[in-house]
N, C-alpha and C positions, 0 to 999 in steps of 0.2 A: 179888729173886727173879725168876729169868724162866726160862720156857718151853722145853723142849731136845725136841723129840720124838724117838722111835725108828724105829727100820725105816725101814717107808712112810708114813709118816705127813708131814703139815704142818699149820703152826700157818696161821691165818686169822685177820685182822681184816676185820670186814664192810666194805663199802663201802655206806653211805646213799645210796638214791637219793633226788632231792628232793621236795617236794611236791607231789602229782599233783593237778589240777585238772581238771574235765569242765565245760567252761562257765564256769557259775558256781557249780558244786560242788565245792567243796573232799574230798577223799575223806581224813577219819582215820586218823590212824599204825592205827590197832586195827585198820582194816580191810583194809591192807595186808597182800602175802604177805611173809615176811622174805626179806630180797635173797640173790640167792643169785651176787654178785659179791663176790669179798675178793681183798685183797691179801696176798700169804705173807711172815708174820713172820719163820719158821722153818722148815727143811727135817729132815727126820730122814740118819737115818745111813745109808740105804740109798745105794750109789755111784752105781748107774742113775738115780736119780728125782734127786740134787745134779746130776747133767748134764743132766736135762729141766727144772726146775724150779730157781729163784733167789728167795732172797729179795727183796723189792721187786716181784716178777711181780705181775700180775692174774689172777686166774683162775676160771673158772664152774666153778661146783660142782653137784653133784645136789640135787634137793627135799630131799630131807628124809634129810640125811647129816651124820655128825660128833658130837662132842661138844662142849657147851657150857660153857666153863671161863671165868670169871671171875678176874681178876689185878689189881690195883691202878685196882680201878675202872671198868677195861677189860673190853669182856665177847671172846671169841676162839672161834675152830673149830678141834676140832682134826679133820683130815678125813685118809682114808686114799686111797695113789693110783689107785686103784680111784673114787673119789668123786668126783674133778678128770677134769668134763668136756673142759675147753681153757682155751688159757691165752690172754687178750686182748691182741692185736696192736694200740694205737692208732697 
């Protein structure tokens, strides 16, 4: 089974940032914000946003945007392009 989104839409897999450190404080997963860097699994069918946007991109998204779908274990976003702040140039 996998993922096909529609329209505007795209599928996200989070990007983990590592573990943050202050000193000697380790600061816990629980108290982290969840990342809001992913990589696009999936593009939807709209032709404008398959010309903005590729599978493989990185992309920043908004706080608190998307749906959260779980897939073989995998957890994903699915986020609309309205939601996709910019997409990272490294």
């Amino acid at each position: 089974m996998e993922l096909k989104p529609l329209d505007d839409r795209v599928v996200v897999e989070r990007i983990e940032e590592e573990e943050s450190r202050s000193g000697r404080i380790i600061i816990p997963d629980t108290a982290k914000e969840k990342p809001r860097l992913g990589k696009v699994v999936a593009v939807g069918t709209d032709e404008d946003l398959q010309e903005k946007v590729k599978v493989g991109d990185k992309i920043l998204y908004g706080k608190y945007v998307g749906d959260e779908v779980e897939l073989k274990g995998k957890e994903y976003l699915i986020v609309q392009r309205a939601d996709i702040l910019a997409i990272v140039v490294d």
